[in-house]
Z-matrix of the N, CA and C atoms (Angstrom, degrees):
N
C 1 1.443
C 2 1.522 1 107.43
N 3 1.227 2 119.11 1 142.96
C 4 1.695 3 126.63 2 -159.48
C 5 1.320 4 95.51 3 -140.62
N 6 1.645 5 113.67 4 110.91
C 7 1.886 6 103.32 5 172.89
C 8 1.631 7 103.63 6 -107.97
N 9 1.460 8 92.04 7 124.44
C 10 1.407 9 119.06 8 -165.07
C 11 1.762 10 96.31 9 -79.16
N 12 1.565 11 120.99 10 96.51
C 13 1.884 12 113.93 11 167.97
C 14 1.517 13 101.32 12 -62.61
N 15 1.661 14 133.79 13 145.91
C 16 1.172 15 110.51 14 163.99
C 17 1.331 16 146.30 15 -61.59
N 18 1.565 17 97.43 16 -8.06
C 19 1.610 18 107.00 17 170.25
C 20 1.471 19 95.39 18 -79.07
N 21 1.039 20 153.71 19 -69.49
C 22 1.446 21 150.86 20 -155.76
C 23 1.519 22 99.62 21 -64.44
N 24 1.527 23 125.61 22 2.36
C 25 1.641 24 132.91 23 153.94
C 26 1.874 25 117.36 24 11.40
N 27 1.001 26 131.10 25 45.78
C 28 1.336 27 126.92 26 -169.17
C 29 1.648 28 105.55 27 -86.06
N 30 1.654 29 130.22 28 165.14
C 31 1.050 30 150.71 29 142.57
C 32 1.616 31 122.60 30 -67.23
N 33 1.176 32 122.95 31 -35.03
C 34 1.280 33 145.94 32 -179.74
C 35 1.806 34 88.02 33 -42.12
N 36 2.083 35 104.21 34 109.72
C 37 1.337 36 92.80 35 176.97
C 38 1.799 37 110.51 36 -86.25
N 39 0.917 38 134.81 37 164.16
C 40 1.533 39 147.44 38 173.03
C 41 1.577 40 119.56 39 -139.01
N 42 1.271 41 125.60 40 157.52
C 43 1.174 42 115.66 41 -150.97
C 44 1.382 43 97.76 42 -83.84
N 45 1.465 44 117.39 43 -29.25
C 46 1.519 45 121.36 44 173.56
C 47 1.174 46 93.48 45 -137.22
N 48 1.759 47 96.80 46 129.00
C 49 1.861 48 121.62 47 164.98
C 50 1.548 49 101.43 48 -96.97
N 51 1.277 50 121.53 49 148.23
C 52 1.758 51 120.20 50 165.12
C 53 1.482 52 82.56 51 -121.17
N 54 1.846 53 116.72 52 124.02
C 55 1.547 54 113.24 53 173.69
C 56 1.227 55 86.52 54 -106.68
N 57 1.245 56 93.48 55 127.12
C 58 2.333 57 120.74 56 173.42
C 59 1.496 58 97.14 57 -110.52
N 60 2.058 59 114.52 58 140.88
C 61 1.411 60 118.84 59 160.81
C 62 1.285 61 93.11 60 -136.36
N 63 1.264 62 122.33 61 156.95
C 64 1.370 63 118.04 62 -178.20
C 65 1.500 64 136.72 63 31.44
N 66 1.647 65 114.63 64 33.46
C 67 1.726 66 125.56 65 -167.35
C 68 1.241 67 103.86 66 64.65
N 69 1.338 68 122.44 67 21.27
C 70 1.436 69 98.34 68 166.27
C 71 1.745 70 107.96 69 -131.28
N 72 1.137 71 130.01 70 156.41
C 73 1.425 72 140.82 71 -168.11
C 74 1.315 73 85.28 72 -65.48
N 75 1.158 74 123.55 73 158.08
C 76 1.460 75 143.81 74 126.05
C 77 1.530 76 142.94 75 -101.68
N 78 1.453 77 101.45 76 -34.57
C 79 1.459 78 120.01 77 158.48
C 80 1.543 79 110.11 78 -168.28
N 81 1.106 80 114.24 79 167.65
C 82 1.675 81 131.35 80 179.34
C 83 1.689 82 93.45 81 -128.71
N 84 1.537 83 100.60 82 141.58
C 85 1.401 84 103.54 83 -170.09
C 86 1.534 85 88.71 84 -141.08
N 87 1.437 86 112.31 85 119.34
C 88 1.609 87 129.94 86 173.51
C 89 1.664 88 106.24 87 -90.08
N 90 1.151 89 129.40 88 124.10
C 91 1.620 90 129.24 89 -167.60
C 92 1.473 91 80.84 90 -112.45
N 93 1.685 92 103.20 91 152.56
C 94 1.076 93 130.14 92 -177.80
C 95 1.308 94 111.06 93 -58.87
N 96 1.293 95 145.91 94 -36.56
C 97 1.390 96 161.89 95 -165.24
C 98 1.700 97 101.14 96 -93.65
N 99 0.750 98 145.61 97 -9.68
C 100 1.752 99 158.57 98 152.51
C 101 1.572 100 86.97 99 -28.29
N 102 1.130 101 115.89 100 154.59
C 103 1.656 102 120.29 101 -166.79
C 104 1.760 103 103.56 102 162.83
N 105 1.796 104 121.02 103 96.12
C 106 1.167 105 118.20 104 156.49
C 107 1.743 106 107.34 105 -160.00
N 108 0.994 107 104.96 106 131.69
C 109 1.440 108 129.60 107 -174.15
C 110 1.485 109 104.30 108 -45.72
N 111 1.357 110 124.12 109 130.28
C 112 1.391 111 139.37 110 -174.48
C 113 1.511 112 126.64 111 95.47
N 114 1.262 113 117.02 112 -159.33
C 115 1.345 114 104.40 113 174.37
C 116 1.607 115 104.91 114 -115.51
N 117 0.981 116 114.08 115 124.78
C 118 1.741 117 129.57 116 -166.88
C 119 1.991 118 97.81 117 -123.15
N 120 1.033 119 91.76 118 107.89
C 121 1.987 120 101.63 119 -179.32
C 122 2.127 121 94.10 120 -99.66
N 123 0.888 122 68.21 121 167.68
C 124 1.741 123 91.13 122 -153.18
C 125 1.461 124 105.93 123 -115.90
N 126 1.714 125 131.84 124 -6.28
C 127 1.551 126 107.04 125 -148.38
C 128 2.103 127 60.61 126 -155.30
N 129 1.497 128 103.08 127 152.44
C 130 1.299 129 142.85 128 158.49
C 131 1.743 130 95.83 129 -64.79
N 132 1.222 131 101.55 130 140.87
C 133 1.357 132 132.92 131 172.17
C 134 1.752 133 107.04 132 -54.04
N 135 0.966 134 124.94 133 -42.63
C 136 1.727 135 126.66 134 162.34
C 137 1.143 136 114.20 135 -30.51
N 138 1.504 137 104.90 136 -68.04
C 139 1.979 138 118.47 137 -175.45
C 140 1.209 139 115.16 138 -31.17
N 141 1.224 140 125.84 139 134.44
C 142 1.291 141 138.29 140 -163.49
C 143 1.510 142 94.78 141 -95.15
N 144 0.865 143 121.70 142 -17.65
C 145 1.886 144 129.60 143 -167.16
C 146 2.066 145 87.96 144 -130.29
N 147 1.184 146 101.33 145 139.65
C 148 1.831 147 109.58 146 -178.27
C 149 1.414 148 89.58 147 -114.99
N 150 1.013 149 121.82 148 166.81
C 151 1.648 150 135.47 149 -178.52
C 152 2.044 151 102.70 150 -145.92
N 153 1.007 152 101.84 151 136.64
C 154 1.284 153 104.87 152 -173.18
C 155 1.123 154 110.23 153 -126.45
N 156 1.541 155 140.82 154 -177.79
C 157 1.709 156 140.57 155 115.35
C 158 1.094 157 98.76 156 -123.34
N 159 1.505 158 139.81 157 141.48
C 160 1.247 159 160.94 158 111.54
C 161 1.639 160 117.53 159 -56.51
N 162 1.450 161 101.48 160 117.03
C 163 1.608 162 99.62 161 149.57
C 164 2.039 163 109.95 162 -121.04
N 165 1.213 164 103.60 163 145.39
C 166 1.668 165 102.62 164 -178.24
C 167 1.431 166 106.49 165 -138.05
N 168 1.166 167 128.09 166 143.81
C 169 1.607 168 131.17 167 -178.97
C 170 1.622 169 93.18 168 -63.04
N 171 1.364 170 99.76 169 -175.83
C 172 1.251 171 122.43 170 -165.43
C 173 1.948 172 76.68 171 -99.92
N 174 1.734 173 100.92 172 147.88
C 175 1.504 174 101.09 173 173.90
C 176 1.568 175 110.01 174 81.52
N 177 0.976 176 114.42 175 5.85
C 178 1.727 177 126.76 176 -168.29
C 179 2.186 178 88.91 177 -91.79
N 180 1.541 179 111.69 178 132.53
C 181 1.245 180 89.90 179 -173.83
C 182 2.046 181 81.47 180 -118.42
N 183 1.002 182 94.58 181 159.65
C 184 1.538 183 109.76 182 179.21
C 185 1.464 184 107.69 183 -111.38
N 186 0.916 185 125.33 184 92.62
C 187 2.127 186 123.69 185 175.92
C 188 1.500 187 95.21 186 -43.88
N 189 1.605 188 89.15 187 130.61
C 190 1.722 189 115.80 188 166.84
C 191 1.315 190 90.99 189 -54.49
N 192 1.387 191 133.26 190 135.69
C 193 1.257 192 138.40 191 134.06
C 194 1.887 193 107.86 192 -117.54
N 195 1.579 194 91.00 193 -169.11
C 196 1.578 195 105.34 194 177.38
C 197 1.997 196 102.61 195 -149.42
N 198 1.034 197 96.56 196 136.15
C 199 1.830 198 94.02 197 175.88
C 200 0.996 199 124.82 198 -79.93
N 201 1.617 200 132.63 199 141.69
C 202 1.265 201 119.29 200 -177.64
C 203 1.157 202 98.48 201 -103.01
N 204 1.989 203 90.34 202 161.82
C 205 1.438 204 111.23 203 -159.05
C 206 1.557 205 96.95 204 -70.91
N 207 1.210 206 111.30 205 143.86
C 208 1.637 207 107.45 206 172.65
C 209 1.448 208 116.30 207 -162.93
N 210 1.548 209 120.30 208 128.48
C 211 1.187 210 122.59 209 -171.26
C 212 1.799 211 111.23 210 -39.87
N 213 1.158 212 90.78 211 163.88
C 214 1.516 213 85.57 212 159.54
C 215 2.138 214 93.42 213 -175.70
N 216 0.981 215 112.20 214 167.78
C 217 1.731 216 117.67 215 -164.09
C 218 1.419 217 95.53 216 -145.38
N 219 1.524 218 115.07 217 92.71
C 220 1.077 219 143.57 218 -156.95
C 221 2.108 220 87.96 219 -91.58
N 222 0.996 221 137.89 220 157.91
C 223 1.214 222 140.03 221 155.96
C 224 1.501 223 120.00 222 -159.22
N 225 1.204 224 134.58 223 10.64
C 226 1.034 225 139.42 224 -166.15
C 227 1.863 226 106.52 225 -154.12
N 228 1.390 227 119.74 226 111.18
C 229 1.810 228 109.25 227 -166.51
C 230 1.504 229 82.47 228 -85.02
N 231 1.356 230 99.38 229 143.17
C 232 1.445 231 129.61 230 168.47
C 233 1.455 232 110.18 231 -121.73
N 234 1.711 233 119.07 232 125.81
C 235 1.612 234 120.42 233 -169.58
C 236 1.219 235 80.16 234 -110.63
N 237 1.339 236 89.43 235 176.85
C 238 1.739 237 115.55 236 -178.72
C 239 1.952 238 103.95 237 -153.73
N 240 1.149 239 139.97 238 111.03
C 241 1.478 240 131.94 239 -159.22
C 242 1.486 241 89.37 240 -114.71
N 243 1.426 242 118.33 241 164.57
C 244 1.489 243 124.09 242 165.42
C 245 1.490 244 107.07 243 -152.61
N 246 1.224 245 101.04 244 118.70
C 247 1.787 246 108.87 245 -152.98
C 248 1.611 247 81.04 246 -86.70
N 249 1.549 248 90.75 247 144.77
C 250 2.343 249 95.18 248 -173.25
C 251 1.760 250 80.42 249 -112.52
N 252 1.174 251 113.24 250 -32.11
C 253 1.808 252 111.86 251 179.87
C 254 1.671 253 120.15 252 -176.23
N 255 1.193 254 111.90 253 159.15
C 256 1.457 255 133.88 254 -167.10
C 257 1.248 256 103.59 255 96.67
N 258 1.456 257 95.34 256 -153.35
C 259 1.572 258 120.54 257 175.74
C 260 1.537 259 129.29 258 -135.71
N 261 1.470 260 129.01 259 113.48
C 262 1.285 261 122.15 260 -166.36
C 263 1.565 262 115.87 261 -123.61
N 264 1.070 263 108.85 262 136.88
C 265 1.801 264 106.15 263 -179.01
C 266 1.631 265 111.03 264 -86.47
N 267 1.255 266 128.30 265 88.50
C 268 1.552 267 106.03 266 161.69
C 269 1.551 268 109.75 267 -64.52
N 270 1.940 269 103.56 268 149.66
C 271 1.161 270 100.52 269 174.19
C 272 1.600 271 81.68 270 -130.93
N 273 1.787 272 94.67 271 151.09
C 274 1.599 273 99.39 272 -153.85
C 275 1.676 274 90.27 273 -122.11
N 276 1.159 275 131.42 274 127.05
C 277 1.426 276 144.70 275 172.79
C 278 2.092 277 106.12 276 -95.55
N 279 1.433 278 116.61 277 146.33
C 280 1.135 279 132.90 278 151.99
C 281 1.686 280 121.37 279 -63.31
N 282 1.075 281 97.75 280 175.39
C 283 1.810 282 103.35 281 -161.27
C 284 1.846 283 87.56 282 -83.60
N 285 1.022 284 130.22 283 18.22
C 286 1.595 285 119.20 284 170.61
C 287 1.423 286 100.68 285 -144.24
N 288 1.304 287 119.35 286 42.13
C 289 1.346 288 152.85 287 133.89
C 290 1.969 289 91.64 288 73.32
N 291 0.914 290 136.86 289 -0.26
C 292 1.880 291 137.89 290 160.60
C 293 1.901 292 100.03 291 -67.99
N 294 1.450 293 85.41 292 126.97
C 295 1.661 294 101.65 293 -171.63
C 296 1.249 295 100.82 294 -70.35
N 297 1.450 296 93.65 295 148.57
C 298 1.559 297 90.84 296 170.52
C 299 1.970 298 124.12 297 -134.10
N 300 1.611 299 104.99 298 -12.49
C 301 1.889 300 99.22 299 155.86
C 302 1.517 301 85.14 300 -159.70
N 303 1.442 302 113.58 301 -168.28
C 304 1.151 303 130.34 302 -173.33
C 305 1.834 304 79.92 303 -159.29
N 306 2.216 305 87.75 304 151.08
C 307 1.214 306 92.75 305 -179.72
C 308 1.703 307 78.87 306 -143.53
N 309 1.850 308 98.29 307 162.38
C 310 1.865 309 108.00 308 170.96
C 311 1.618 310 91.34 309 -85.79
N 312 1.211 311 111.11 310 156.05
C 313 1.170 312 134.60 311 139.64
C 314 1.832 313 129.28 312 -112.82
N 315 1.037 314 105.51 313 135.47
C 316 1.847 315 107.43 314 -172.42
C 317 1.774 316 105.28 315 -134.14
N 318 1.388 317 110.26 316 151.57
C 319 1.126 318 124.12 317 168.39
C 320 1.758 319 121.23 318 -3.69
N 321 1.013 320 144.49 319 143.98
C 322 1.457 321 152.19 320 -140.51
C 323 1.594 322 115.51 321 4.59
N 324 1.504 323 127.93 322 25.06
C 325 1.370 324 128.48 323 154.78
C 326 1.483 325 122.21 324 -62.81
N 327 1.453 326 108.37 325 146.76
C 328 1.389 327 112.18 326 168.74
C 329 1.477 328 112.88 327 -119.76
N 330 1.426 329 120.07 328 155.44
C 331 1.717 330 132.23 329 -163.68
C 332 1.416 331 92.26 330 -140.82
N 333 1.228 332 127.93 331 111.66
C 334 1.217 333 126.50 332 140.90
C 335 2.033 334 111.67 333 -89.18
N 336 1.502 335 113.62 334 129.32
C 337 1.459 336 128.53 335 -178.22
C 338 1.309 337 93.80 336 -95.94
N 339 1.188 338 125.38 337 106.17
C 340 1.650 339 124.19 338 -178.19
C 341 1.637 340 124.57 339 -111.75
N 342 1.695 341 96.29 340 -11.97
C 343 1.526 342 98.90 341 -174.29
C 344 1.742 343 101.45 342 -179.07
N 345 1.307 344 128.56 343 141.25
C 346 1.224 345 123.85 344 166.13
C 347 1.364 346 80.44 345 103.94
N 348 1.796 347 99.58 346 -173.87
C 349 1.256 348 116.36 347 -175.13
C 350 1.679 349 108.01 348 -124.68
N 351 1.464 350 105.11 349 148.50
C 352 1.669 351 125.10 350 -158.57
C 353 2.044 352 113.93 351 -122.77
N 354 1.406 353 111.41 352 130.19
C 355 1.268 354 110.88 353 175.00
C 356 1.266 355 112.65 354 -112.21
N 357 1.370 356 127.13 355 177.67
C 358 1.457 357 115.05 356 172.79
C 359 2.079 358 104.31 357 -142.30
N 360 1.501 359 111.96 358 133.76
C 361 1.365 360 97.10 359 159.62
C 362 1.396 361 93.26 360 -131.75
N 363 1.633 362 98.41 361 161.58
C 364 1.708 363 97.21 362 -158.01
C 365 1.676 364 75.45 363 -106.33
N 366 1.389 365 112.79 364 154.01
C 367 1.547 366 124.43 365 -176.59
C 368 1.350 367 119.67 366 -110.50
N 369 1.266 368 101.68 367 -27.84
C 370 1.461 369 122.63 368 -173.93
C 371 1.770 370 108.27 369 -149.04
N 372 1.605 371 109.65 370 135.03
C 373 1.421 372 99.28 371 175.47
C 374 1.406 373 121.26 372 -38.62
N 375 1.375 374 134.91 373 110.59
C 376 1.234 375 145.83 374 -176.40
C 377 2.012 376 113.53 375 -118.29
N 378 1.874 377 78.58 376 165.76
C 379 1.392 378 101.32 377 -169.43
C 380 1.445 379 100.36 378 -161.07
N 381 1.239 380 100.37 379 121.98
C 382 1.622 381 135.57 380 173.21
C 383 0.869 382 144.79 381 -137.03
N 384 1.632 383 144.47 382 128.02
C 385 1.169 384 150.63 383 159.60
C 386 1.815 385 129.80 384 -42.43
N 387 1.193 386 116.14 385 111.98
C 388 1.769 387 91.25 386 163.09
C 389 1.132 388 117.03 387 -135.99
N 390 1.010 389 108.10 388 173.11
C 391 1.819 390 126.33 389 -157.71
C 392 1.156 391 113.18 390 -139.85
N 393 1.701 392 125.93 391 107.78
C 394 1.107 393 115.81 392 165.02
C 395 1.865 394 120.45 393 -155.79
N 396 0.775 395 106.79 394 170.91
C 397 1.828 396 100.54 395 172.00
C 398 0.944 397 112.52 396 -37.08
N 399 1.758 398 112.42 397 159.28
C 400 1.701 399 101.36 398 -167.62
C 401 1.532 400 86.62 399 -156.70
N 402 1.113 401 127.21 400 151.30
C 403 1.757 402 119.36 401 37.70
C 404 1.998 403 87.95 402 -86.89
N 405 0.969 404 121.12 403 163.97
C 406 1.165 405 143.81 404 135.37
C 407 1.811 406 117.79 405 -40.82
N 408 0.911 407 116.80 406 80.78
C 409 1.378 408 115.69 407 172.84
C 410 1.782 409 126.66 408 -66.39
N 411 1.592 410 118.32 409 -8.93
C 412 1.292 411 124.46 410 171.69
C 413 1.761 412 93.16 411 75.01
N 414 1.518 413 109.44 412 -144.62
C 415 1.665 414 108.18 413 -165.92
C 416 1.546 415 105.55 414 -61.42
N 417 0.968 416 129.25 415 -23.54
C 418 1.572 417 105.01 416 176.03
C 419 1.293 418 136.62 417 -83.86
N 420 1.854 419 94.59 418 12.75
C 421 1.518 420 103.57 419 -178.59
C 422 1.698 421 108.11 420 -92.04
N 423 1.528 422 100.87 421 -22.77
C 424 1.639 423 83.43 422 -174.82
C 425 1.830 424 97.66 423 -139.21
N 426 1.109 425 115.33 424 171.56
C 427 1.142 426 111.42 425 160.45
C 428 1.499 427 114.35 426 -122.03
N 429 1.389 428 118.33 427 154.01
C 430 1.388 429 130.13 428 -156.91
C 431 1.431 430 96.50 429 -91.02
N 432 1.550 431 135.00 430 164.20
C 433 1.287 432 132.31 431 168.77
C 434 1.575 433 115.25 432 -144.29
N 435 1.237 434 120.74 433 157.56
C 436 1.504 435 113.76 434 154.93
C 437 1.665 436 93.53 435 -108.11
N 438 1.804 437 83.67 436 139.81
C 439 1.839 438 103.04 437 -176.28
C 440 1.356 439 102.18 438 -62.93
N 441 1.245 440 119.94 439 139.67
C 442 1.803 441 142.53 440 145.23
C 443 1.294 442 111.90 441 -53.78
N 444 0.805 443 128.72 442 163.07
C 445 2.370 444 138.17 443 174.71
C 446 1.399 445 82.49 444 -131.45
């Protein structure tokens, strides 16, 4: 795992980037090629959204369970995307909305959006999954911006 500061801004891909601006996360990016035996979670106990990988042998049995209901005081939406194909650039902004890197994303990558503000250009006809707190509130969930330099 390699945490990318945005001044230390590299291309150098890794199977997991943590992009940090000012001590604070901005996103965690799981690359398709990520590969280690067990269950390895990705996100601090805070995160309102957990990020995982699991690998399990074949014959591995998982006990039926069910979750209990349990408060929780969500205040901050946290996404999570899973590119199924193409190619997409997030461009990732600081909490005083001036960008600060852009990364590709391609086919079986994962993006957790954890803090700051996020753009998207699609590069290649794409298709993705996302995941995030809900209900979906429409305009009062986010506000729109023009980027800062």
């Amino acid at each position: 795992m390699r945490v990318l500061l945005a001044e230390q801004d590299t291309m150098v891909e890794e199977s997991v980037d943590i992009i940090a601006h000012d001590g604070v996360t901005l996103a965690l990016i799981i690359r398709a090629s990520f590969s280690k035996e067990g269950v390895n979670f990705f996100t601090p106990n805070e995160y309102s959204q957990q990020l995982a990988h699991m690998t399990h042998p074949a014959g591995t049995k998982i006990c039926a369970h069910v979750h209990n209901i349990m408060a929780r005081e969500v205040t901050l939406t946290q996404e999570v995307l899973l590119i199924k194909k193409g190619r997409v650039r997030v461009d990732l902004y600081g909490s005083n909305l001036h960008y600060v890197t852009s990364r590709t994303l391609g086919p079986g990558d994962v993006i957790l959006l954890s803090a700051g503000g996020h753009g998207f250009e699609i590069l290649e006809d794409a298709a993705f999954i996302e995941v995030k707190q809900g209900p979906y509130m429409g305009d009062h969930d986010k506000v729109r911006f023009e980027p800062r330099s």
